[in-house]
Rosetta silent file (secondary structure, phi, psi, omega in degrees, C-alpha in Angstrom):
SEQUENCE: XXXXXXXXXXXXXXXXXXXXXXXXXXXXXXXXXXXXXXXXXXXXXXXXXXXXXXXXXXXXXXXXXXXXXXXXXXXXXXXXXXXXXXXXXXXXXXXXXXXXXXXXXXXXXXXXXXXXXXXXXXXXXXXXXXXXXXXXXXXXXXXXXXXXXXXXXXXXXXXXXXXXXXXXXXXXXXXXXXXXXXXXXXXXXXXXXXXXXXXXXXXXXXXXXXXXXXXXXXXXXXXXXXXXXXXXXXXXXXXXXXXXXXXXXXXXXXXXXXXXXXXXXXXXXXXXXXXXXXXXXXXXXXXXXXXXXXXXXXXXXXXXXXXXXXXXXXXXXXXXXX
SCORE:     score description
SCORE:     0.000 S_00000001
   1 L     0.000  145.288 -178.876  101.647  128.958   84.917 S_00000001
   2 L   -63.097  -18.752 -154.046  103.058  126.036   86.790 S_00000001
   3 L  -103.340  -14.110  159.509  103.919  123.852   83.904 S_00000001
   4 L   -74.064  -25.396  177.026  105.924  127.350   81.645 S_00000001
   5 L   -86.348   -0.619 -167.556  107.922  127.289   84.907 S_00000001
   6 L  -115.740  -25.436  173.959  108.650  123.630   84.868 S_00000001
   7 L   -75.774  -39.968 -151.368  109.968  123.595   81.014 S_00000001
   8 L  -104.245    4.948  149.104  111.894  126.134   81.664 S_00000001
   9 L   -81.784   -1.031  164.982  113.712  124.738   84.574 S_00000001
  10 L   -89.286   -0.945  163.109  114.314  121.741   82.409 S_00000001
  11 L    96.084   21.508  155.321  116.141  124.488   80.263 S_00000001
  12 L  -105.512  126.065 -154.535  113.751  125.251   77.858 S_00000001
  13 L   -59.389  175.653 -160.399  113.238  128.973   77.082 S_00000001
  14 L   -92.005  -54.050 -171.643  109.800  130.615   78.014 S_00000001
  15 H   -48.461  -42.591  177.409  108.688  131.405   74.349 S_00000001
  16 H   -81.260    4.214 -175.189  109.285  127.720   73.358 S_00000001
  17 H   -85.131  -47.850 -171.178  107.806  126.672   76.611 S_00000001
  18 H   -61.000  -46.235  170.438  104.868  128.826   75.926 S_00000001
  19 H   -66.137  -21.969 -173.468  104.032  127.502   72.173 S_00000001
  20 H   -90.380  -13.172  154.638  104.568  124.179   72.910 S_00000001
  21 H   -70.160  -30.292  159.516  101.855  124.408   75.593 S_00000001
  22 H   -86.671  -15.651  153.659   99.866  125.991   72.867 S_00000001
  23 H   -43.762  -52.815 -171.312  100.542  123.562   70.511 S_00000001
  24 L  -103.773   38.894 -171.878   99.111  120.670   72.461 S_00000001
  25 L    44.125   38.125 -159.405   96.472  122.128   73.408 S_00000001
  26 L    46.778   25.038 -173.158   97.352  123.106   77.387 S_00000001
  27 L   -83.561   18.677  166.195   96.996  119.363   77.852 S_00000001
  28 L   123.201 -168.176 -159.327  100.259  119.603   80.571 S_00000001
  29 H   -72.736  -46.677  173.000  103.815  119.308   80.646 S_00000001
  30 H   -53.575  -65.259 -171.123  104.603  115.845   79.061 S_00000001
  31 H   -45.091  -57.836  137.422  102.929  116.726   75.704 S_00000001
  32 H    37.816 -111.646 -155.812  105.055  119.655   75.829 S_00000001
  33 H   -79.818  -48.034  166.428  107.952  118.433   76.544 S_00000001
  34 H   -65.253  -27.430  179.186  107.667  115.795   73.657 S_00000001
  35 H   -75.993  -77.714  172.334  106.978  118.315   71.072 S_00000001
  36 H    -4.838  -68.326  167.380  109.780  120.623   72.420 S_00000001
  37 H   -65.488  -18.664 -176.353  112.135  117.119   71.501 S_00000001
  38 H   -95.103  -23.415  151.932  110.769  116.610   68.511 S_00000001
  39 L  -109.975   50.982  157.512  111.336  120.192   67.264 S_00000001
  40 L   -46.733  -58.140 -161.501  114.490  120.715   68.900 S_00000001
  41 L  -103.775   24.648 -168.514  116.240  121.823   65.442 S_00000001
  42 L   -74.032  103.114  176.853  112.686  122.928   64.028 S_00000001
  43 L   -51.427  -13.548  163.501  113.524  127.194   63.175 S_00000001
  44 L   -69.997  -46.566  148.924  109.713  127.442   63.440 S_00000001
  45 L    -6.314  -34.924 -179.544  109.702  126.911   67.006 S_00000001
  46 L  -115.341   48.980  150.244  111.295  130.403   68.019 S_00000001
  47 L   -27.664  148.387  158.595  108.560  132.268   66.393 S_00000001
  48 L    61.015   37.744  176.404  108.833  135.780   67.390 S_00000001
  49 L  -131.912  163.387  171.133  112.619  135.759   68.279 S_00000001
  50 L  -156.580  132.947  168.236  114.970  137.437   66.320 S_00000001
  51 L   -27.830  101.570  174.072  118.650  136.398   65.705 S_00000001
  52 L   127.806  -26.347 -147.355  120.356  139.302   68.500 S_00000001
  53 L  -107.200  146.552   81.034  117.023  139.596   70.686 S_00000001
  54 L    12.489   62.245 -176.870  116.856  138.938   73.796 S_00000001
  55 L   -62.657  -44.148  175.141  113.959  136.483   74.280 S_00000001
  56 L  -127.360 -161.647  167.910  113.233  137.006   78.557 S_00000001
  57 L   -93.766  -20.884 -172.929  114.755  137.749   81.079 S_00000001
  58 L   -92.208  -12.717  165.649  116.000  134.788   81.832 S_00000001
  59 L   -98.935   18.520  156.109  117.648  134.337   78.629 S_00000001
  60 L   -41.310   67.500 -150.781  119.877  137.124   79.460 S_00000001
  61 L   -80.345  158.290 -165.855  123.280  137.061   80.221 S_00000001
  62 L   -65.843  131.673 -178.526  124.453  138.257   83.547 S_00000001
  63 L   -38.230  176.009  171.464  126.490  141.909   82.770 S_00000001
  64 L  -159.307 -172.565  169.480  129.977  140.903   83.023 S_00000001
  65 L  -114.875 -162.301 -144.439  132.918  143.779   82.169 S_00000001
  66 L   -68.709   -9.339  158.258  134.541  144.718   79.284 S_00000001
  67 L   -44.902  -52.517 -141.365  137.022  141.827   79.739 S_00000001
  68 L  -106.156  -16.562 -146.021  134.726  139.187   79.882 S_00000001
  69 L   -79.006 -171.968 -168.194  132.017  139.980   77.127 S_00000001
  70 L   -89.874  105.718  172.535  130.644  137.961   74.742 S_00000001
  71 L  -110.487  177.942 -166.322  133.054  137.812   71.591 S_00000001
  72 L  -139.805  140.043  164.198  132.220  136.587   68.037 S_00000001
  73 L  -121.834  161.273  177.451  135.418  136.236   65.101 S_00000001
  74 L   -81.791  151.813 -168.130  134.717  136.489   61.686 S_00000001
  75 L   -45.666  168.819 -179.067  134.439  133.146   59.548 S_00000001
  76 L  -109.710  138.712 -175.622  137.478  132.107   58.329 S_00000001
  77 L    41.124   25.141  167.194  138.260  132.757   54.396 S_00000001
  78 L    79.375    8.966  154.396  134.523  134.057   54.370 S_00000001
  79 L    -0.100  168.835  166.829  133.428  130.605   55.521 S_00000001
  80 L  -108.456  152.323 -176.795  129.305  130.701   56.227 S_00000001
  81 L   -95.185  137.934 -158.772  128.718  130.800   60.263 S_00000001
  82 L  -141.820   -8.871 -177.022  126.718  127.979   60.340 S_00000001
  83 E  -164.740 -173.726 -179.100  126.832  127.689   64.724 S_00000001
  84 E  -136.063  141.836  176.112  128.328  129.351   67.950 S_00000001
  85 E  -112.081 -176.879 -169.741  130.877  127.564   70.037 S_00000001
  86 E  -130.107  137.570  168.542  131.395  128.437   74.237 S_00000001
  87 L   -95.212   11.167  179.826  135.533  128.993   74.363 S_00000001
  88 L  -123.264  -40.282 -167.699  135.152  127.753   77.740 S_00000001
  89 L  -116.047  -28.101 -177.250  133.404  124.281   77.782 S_00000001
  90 L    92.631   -3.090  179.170  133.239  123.757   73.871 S_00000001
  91 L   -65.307  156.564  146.089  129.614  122.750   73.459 S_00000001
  92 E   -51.100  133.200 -177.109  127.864  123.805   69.876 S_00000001
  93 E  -146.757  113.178  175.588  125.180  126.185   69.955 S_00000001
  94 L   -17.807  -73.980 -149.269  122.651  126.430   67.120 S_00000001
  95 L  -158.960  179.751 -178.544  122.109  130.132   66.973 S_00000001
  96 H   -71.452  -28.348  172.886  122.664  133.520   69.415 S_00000001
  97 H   -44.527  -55.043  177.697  119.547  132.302   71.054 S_00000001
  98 H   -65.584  -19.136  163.385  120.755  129.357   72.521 S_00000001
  99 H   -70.088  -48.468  155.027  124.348  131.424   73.229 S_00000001
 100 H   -22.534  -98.859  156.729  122.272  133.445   75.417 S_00000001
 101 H    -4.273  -73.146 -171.529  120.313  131.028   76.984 S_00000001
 102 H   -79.217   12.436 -174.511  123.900  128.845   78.098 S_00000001
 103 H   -81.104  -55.987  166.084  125.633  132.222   78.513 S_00000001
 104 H   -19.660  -73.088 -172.822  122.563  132.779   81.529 S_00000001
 105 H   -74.210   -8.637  167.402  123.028  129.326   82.552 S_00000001
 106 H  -145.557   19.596  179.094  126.277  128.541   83.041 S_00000001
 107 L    31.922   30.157  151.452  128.001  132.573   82.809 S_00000001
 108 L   -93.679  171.083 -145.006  130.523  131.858   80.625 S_00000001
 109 L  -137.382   -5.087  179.816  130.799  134.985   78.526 S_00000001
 110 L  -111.359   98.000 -162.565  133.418  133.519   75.239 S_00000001
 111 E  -100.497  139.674 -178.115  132.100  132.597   72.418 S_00000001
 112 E  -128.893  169.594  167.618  133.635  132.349   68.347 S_00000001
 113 E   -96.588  171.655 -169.857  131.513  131.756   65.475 S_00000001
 114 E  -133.171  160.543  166.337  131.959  128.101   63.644 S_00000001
 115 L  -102.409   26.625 -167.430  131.240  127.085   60.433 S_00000001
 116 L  -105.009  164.781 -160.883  130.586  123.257   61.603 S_00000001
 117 L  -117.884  137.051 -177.290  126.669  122.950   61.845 S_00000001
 118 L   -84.290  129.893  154.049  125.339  121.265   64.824 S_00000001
 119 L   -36.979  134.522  172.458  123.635  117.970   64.367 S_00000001
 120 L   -71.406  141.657  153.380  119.806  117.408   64.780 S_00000001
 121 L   -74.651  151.387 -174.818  119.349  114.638   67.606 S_00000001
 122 L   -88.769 -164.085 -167.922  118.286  111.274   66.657 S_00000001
 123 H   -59.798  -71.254 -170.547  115.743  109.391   67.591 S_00000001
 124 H   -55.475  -33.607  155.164  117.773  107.542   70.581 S_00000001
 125 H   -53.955  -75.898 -147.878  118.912  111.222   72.176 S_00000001
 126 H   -65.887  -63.906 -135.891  115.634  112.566   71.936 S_00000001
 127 H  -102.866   27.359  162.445  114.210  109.595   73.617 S_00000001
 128 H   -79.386  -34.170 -170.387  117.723  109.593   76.047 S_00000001
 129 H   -96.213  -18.766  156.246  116.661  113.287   76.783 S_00000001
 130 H   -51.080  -52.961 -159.575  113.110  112.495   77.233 S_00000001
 131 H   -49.810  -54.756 -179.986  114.091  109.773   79.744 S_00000001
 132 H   -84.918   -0.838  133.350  115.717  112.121   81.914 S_00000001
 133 H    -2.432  -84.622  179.275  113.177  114.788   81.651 S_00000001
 134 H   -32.339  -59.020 -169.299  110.772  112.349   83.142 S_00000001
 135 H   -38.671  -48.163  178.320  113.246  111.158   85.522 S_00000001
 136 H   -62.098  -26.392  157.985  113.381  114.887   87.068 S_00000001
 137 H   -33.548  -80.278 -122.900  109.699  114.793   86.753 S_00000001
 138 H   -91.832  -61.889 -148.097  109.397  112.072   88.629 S_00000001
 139 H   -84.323  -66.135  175.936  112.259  112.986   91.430 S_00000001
 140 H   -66.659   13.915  173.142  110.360  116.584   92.097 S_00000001
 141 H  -112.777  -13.067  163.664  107.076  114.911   92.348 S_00000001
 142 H  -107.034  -16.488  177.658  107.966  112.785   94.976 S_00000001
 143 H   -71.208  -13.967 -163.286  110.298  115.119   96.662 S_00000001
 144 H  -100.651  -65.505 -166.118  106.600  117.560   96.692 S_00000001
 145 H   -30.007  -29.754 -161.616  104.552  114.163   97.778 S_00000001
 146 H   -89.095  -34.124 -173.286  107.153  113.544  100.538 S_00000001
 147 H   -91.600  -20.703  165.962  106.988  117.356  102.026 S_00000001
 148 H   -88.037   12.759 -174.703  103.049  116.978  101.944 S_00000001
 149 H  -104.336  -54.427  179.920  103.181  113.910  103.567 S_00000001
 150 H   -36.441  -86.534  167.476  105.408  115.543  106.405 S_00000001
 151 H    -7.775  -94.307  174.950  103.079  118.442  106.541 S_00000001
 152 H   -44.304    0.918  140.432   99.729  116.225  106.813 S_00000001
 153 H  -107.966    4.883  158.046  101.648  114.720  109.860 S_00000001
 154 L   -91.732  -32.876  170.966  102.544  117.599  111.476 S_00000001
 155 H   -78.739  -21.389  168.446   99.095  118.799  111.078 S_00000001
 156 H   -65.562  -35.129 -169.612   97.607  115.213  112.521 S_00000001
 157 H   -77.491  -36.184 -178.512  100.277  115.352  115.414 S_00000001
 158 H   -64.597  -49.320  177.538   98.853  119.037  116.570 S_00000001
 159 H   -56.282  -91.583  176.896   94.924  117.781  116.062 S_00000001
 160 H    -0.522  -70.056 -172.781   96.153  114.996  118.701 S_00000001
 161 H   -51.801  -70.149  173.050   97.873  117.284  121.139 S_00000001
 162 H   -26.117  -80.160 -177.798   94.782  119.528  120.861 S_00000001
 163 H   -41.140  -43.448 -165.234   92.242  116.736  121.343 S_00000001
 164 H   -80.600   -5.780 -167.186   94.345  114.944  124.040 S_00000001
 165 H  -104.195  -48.929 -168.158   94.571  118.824  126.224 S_00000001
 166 H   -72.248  -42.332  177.433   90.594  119.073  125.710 S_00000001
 167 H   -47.768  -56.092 -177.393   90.318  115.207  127.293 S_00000001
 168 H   -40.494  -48.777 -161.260   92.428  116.252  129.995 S_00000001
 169 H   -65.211  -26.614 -166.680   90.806  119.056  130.758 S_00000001
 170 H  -117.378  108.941  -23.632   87.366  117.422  131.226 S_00000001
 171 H    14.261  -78.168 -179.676   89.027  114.354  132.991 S_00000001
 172 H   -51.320  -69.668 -163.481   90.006  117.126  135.713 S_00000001
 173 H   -51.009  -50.418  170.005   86.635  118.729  135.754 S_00000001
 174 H   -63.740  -23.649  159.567   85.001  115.352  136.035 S_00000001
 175 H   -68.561  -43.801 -164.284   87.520  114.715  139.290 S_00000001
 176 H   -34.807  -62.078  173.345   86.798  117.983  140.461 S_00000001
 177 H   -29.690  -66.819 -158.076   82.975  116.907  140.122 S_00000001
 178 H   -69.638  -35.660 -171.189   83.413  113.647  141.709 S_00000001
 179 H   -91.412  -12.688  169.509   85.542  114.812  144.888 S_00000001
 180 H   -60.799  -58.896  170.650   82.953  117.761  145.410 S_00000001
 181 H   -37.374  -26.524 -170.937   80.017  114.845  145.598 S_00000001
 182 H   -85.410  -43.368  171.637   82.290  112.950  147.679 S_00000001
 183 H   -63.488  -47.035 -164.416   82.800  115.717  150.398 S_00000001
 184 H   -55.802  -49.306  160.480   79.332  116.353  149.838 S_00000001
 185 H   -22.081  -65.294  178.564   78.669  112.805  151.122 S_00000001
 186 H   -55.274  -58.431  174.416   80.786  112.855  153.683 S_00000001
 187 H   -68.818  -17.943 -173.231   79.196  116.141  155.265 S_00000001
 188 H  -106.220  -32.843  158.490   75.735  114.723  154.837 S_00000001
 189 H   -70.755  -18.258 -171.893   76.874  111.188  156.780 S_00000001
 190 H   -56.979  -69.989  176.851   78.597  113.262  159.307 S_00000001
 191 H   -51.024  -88.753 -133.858   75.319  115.578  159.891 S_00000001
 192 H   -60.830  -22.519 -162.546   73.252  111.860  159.960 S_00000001
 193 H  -100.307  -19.161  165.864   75.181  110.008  162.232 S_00000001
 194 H   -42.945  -85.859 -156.815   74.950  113.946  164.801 S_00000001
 195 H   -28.619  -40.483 -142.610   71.120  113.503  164.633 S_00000001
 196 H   -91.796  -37.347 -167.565   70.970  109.594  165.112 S_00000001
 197 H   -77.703  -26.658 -174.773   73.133  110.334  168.380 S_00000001
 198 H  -101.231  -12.555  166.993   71.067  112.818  169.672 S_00000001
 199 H   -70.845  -43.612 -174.367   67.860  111.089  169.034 S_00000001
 200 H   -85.272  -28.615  169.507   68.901  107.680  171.362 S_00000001
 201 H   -46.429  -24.956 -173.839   70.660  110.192  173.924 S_00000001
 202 H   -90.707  -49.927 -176.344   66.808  111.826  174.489 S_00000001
 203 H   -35.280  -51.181 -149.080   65.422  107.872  174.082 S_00000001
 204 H   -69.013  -44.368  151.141   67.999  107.167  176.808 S_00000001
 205 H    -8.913  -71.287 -164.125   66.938  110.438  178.880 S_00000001
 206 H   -75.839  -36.848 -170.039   62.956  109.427  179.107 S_00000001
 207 H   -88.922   45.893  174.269   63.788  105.993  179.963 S_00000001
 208 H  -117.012  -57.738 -177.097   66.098  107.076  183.055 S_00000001
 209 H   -72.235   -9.923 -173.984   63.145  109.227  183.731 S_00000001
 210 L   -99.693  -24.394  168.441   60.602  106.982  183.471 S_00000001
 211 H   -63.969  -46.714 -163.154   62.694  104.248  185.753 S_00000001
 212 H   -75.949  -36.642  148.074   63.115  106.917  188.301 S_00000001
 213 H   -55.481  -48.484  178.826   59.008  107.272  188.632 S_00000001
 214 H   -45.717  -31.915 -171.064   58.457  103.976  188.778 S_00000001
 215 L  -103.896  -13.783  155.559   60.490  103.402  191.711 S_00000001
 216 L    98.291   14.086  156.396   58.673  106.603  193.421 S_00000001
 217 L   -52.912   67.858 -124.792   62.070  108.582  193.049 S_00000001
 218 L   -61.425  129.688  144.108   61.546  112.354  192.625 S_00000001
 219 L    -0.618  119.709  156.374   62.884  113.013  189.362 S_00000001
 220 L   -50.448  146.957 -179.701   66.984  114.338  188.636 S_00000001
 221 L   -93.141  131.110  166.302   66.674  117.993  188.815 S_00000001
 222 L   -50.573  165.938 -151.856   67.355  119.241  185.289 S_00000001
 223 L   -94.802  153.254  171.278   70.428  120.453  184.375 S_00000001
 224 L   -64.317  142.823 -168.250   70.317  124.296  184.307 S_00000001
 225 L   -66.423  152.239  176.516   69.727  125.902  181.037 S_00000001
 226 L   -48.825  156.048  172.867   72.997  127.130  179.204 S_00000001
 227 L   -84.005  160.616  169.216   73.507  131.003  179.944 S_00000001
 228 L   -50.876  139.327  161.205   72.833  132.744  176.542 S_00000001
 229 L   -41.080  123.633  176.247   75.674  133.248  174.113 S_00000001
 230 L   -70.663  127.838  136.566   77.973  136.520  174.615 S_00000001
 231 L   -20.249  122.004  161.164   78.006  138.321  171.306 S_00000001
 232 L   -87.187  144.978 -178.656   81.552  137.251  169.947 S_00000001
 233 L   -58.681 -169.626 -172.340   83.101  140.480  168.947 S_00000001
 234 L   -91.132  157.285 -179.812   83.005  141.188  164.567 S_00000001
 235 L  -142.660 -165.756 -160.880   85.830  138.852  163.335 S_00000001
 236 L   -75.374  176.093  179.305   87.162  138.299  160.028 S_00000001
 237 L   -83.844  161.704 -154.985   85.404  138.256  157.082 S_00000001
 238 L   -63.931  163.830  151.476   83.496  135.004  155.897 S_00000001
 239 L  -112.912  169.843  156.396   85.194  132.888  153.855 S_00000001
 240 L  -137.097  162.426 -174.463   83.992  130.713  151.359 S_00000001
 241 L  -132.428   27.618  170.960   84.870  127.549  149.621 S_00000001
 242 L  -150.730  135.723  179.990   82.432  127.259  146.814 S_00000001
 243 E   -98.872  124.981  175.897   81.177  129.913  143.889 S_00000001
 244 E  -106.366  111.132 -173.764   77.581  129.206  142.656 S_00000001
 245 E  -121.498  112.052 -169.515   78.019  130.604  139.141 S_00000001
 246 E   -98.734  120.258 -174.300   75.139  131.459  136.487 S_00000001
 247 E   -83.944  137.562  167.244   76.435  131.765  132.568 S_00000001
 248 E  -119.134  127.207  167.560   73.573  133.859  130.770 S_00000001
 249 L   -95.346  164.310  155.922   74.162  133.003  126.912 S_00000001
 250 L   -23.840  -70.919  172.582   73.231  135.085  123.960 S_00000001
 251 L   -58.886    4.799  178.974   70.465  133.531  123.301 S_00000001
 252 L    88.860   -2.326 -174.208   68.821  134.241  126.454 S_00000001
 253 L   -86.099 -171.226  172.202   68.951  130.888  128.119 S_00000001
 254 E  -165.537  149.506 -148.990   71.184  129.880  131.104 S_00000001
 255 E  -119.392  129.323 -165.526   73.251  127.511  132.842 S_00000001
 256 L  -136.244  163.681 -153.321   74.606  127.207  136.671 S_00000001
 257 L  -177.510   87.161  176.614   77.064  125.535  137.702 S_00000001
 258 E   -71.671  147.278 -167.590   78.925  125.342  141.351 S_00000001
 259 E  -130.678  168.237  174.942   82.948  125.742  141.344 S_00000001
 260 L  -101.329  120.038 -178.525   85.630  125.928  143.942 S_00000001
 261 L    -6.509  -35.675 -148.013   86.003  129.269  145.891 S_00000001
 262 L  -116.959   -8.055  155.482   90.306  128.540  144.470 S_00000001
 263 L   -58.308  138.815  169.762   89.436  127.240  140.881 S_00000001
 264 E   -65.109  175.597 -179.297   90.102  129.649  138.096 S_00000001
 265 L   -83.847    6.896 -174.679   87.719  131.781  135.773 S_00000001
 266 L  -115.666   16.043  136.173   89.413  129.247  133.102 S_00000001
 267 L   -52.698  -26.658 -151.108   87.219  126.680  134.712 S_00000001
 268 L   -78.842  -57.703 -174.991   84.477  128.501  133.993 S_00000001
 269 H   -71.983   -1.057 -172.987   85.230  128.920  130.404 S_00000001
 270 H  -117.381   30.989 -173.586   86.107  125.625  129.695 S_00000001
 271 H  -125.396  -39.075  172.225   83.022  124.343  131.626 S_00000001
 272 H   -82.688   -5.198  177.628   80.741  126.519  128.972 S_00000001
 273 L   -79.939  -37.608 -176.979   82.692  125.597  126.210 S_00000001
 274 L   -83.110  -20.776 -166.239   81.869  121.788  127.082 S_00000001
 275 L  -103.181    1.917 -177.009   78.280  122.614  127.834 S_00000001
 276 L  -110.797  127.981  174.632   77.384  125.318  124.811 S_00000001
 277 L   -86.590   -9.421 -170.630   77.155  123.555  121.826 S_00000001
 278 L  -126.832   28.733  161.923   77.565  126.897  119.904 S_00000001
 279 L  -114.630   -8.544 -161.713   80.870  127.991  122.111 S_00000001
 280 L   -83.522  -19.663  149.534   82.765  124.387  122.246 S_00000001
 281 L   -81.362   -0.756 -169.481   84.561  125.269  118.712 S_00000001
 282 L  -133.071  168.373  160.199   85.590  128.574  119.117 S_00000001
 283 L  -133.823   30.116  177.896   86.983  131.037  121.625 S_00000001
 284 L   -99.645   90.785  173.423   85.998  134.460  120.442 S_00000001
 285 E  -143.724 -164.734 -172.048   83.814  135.038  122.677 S_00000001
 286 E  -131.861  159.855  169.786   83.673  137.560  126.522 S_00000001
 287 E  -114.671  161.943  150.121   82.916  136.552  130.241 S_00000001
 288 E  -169.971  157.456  176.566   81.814  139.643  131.604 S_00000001
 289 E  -129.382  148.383  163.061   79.262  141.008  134.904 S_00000001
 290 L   -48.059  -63.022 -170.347   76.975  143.740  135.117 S_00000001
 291 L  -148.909   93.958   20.816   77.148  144.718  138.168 S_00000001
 292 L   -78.499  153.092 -179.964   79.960  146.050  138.885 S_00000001
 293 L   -90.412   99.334  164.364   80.670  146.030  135.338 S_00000001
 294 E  -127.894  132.906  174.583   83.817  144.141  134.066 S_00000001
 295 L   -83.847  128.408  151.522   84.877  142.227  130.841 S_00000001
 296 L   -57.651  136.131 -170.482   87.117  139.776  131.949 S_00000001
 297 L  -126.414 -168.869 -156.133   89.975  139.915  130.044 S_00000001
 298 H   -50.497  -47.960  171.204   93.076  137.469  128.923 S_00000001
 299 H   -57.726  -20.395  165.909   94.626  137.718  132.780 S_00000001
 300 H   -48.293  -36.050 -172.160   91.978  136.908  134.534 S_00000001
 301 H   -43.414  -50.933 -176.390   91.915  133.543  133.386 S_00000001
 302 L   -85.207   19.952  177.661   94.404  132.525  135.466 S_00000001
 303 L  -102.266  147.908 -171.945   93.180  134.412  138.749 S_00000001
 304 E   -94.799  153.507 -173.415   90.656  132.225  141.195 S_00000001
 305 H   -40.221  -58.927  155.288   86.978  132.849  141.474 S_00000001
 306 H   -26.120  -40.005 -173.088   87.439  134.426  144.947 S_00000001
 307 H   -84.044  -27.839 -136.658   90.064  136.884  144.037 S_00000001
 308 L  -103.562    4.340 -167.485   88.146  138.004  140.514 S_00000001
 309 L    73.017   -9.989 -176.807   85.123  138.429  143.476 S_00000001
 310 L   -54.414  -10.555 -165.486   82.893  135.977  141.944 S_00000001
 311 L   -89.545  176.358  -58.908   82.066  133.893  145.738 S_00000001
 312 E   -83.458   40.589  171.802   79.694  133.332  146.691 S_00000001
 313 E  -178.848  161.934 -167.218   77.587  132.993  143.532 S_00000001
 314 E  -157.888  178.907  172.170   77.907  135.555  140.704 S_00000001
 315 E  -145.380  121.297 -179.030   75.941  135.690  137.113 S_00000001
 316 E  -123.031  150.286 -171.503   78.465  136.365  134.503 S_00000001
 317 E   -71.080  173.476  152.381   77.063  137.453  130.746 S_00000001
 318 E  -123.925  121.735  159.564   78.602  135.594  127.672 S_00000001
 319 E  -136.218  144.304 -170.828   78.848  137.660  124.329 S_00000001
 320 E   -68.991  155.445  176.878   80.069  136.730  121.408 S_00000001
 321 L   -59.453  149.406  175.161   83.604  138.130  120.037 S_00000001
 322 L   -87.078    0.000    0.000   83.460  141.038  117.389 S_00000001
C-alpha cells in the first residue's frame, strides 16, 4: 500500500506502520502518523515483535564483518539495561528494535547497553516532529504535482504537433485541389478561345466568298485538301499526368478521387482518412488491388502513383488491420 510505504520512509517500521493504519481505520497517512506520535514510547505498539527479532527486511542491518558487528557490554555493577546507545553518533535507542532499525539506516554497527532510560517526547516534540512530517508531506506532493504538470504538457505539446501535421496536410491537399481546377480552367479557356477563332475565320471565309459572287468573280479555287497523315512510327509509351483512383471501403460503398500521376500512395491514404469517418482516427488499416494482387505495404507510401502502376485510374480495396 502507498501510504505503509510512506510511514516507513518517514522512518517508521512496517509493523508499526501497518497497525497504525489499522488503528484508524485505513482513513490515510495523517491519522497514522498522529497515532504513531502519540504512541511513540507506547510497548503496545510493536505487537508481534520480539526483543532480538528481526521485524522486515528493512529493519535489518546490512552484514558487516566480524570487526564491525553489533556489540552489547554488560551493565555495569549489574545495573538494569534500561536503553541501547550507537558508539558512533551517541543517540539513545529504546530497545534492539529501534538498534536495528538505525543500524539499517544509518550502518553504523557499535552499540553498548545503558542503564539511562530514554525520555518519552513531550507534547512540543511530538508536535515539532509532526510539523516536519507534514512538511515532507507536503514537499513530495508538490514535487509529484509538479512532474504531472510537466507530463500533462508534454502530452498537450505532442496533441499540437499532431493536430498542426494533420492541418498541414489537408492545407496541401486543398492546394493541390485548387491548382488542379486552376489548370483545369486554363485548358478549358485555351480550348474556348481555339473554337471562337475558328468559328469567325469560316464567318470571314463565306463573306470573302459571298463578295467575290457579287461582283461576278468566279470563286478562289479551294485550297487543296491536306494529304492524309503518314502513320508516325510506335513511339514511346503514353504518359500520364493524372490517376483517377476508386477506394472500395469495407462496407461496400466507394469513393473516387483524381490525383497527380507524381503524388504519392500517402496521398491517397491521407485523402481516405479525411473522407472515411470510420478510418480518420486510426491507421490499422491495408490499401491493396485485386488485380494484379498487391497489399501495399509501409514503402510504398512514399513511391508515386505512376511508379506503384496505379495511372491511369486504378480501384484499390481498403481492409481493416488484424
Amino acid at each position: 500500500m502507498a501510504e505503509i510505504e510512506t510511514l516507513i520512509e518517514m522512518g517508521f517500521s512496517k509493523e508499526r506502520a501497518e497497525k497504525a493504519l489499522a488503528v484508524t481505520n485505513y482513513k490515510g497517512v495523517e491519522p497514522a502518523m498522529e497515532w504513531l506520535l502519540a504512541h511513540a514510547d507506547d510497548p503496545a505498539a510493536d505487537v508481534g515483535q520480539t526483543v532480538g527479532s528481526t521485524s522486515s527486511a528493512d529493519a535489518a542491518p546490512p552484514p558487516a564483518p566480524e570487526s564491525s558487528t553489533t556489540t552489547t557490554q554488560e551493565p555495569v555493577d549489574g545495573a538494569e539495561v534500561k536503553s541501547y546507545k550507537c558508539d558512533v553518533c551517541g543517540k539513545l535507542l529504546k530497545d534492539q528494535d529501534e538498534m536495528e532499525y538505525h543500524a539499517a539506516k544509518t550502518d553504523h554497527s557499535s552499540f553498548s547497553e545503558s542503564t539511562e532510560e530514554k525520555k518519552a517526547l513531550t507534547e512540543e516534540e511530538k508536535k515539532a516532529q509532526l510539523a516536519l512530517l507534514e512538511e515532507r508531506m507536503k514537499q513530495k506532493r508538490k514535487e509529484r504535482e509538479e512532474r504531472e504538470k510537466a507530463e500533462a504538457l508534454e502530452r498537450e505539446r505532442v496533441r499540437i504537433k499532431s493536430g498542426k501535421e494533420m492541418q498541414d496536410a489537408r492545407l496541401r491537399l486543398q492546394e493541390q485541389e485548387m491548382q488542379k481546377l486552376v489548370e483545369q480552367r486554363r485548358r478549358e479557356k485555351v480550348e474556348d478561345q481555339k473554337a471562337r477563332e475558328r468559328v469567325r475565320a469560316q464567318i470571314e471565309a463565306d463573306k470573302q466568298a459571298r463578295k467575290l459572287a457579287a461582283s461576278g468573280q468566279p470563286p478562289a479555287a479551294a485550297p487543296a485538301p491536306a494529304p492524309p497523315p503518314v502513320a508516325a512510327p510506335a513511339g514511346p509509351k503514353a504518359t500520364y499526368e493524372q490517376a483517377r483512383i476508386q477506394l472500395r471501403l469495407p462496407d461496400g460503398q466507394a469513393i473516387a478521387h483524381t490525383f497527380g500521376a507524381k503524388e504519392q500512395l500517402a496521398a491517397v491514404r491521407l485523402f481516405l482518412q479525411m473522407n472515411a469517418e470510420e478510418f480518420a482516427q486510426q491507421d490499422s488499416f491495408k490499401l491493396m488491388t485485386t488485380f494484379p494482387k498487391k497489399i501495399f505495404t509501409t514503402e510504398d507510401y512514399d513511391k508515386p502513383l505512376d511508379l506503384l502502376g496505379l495511372v491511369p485510374s486504378a480501384v484499390i480495396i481498403v481492409s481493416r488491420g488484424q
